[in-house]
C-alpha positions in Angstrom: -10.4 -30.8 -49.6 -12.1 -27.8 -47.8 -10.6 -24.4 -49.4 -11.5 -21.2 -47.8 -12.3 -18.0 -50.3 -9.9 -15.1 -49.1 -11.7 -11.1 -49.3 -10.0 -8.4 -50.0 -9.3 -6.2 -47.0 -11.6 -2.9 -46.8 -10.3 0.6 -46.5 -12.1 0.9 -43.2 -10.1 -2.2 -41.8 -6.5 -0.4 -43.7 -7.6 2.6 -41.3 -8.3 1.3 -38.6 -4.6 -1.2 -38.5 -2.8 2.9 -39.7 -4.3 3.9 -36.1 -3.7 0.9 -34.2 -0.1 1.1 -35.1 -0.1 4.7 -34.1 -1.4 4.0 -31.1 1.2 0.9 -30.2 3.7 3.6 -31.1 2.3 5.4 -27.5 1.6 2.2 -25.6 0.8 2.4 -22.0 0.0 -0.1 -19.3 -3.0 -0.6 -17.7 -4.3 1.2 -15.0 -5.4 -0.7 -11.8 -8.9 0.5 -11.0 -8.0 1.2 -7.0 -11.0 3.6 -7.0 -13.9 1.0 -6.9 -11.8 -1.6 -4.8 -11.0 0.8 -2.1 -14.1 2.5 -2.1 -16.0 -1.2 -2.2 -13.7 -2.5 0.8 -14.9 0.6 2.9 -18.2 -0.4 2.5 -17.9 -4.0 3.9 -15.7 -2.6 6.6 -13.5 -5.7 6.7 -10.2 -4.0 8.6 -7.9 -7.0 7.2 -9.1 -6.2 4.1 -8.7 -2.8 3.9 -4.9 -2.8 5.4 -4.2 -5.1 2.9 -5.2 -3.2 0.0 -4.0 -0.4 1.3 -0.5 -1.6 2.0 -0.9 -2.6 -1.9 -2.4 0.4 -2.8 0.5 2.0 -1.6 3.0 0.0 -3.2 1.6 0.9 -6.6 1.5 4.4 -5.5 5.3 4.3 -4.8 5.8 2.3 -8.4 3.9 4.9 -10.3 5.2 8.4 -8.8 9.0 6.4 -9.4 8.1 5.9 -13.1 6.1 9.2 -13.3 9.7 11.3 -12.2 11.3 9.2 -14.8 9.1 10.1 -17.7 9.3 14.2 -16.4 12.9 13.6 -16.8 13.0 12.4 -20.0 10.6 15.0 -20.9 12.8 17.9 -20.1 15.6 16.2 -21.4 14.0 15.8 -24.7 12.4 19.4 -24.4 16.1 20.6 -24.5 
């Protein structure tokens, strides 16, 4: 029988799950790094390529200015 010694947890791990949990408190999603991607299709000049991530670029544009008005909203709102 194999048994596995258990160590106490150090204040500097404590700390660092106290932030952690902060910080899920103000979870956000990733952001898609269009920057590089676009600036990488330019540069290869592919024109299939580059309509296509622009149609998608443009997509997530449209999602993210959607959410963005939703979160000024509930920012005034909650301003009062």
């Amino acid at each position: 029988m194999v048994t596995t010694k258990k160590t106490p947890q150090s204040s500097k791990s404590s700390a660092k799950k106290s932030r952690q949990s902060s910080a899920a408190k103000v979870a956000a999603g990733p952001v898609p790094p269009y920057g590089d991607p676009i600036h990488k299709a330019i540069a290869r000049g592919e024109l299939q390529e580059m309509k296509a991530l622009a149609r998608s670029t443009r997509k997530w544009l449209d999602q993210v200015n959607s959410a963005l008005a939703k979160l000024d909203t509930a920012i005034k709102k909650a301003e009062g």
